[in-house]
N, C-alpha and C positions, 0 to 999 in steps of 0.2 A: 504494500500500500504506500500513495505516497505520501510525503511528509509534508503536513501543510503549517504555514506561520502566518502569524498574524500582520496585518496589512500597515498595524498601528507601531508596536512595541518590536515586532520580528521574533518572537516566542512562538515555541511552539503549539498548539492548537489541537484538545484533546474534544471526542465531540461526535456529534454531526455531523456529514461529509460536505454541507454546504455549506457549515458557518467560516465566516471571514476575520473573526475578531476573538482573542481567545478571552474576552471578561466585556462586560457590559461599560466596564472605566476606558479600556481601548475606545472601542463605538464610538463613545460621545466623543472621546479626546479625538479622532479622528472624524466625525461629523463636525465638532466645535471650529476645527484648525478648517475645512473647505469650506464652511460658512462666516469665519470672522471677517474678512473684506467687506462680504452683502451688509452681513446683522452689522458693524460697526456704522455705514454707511447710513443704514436706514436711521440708527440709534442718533448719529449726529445727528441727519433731515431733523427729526421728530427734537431733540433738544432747541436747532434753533427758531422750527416753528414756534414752538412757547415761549422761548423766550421773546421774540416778534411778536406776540398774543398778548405776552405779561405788556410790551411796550408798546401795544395799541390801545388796552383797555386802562391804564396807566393816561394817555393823554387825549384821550377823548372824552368829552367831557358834556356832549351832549348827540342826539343822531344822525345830526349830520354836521360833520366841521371839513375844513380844509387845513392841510398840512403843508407845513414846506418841507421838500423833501431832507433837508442841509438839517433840520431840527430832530428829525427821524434819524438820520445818521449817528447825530449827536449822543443820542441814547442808547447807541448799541444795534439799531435792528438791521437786519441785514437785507438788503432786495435781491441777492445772489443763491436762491432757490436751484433744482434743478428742474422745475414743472414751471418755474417763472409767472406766477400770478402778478408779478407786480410790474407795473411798467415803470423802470429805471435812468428812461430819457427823460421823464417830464422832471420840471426842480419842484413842482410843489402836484396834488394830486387830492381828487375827491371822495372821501371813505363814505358808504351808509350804512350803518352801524345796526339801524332798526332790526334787519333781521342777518346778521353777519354773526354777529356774539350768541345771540342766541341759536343759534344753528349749529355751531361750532361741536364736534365731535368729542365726545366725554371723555378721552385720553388728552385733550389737549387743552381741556378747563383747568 
């Protein structure tokens, strides 16, 4: 028979003739390391949406205002999304908040 090792640690692999991983700690550790690039990427996205959410609901201060965009800079938020909701040519730009906040998805309240 042949000798098979694990995909993760390179230990040998006692078992099943299909398994690939000799412990459930390999798997993850080896699923964890092919998905950190994505999962770190998406974990940024979603960190500076909020923090963008914290600095909207922070300076709006009725349902509809106008913003410059230079003031919005000033605090942190960022227009450099990768889905780009926000248009980054204009210097100043019109929020309507009426149904924007409240709509917003419950991981990002």
């Amino acid at each position: 028979m042949e000798k098979r090792i694990c995909l993760f640690c390179n230990e040998a692999i006692n078992g099943r003739s299909d398994k690939k991983f000799c412990s459930d700690l390999c798997r993850n550790a080896h699923n964890n390391k092919l998905n950190s690039n994505e999962n770190n990427y998406v974990r940024n996205l979603i960190l500076m949406l909020r923090k963008n959410r914290r600095i909207l609901q922070h300076v709006l201060t009725s349902d509809k205002i106008t913003l410059a965009k230079q003031k919005l800079l000033d605090l942190g938020f960022n227009f450099k999304t990768s889905f780009k909701p926000y248009s980054i040519s204009l210097t100043s730009f019109f929020i309507d908040t009426s149904e924007a906040l409240t709509q917003a998805p419950a991981e990002l309240k």
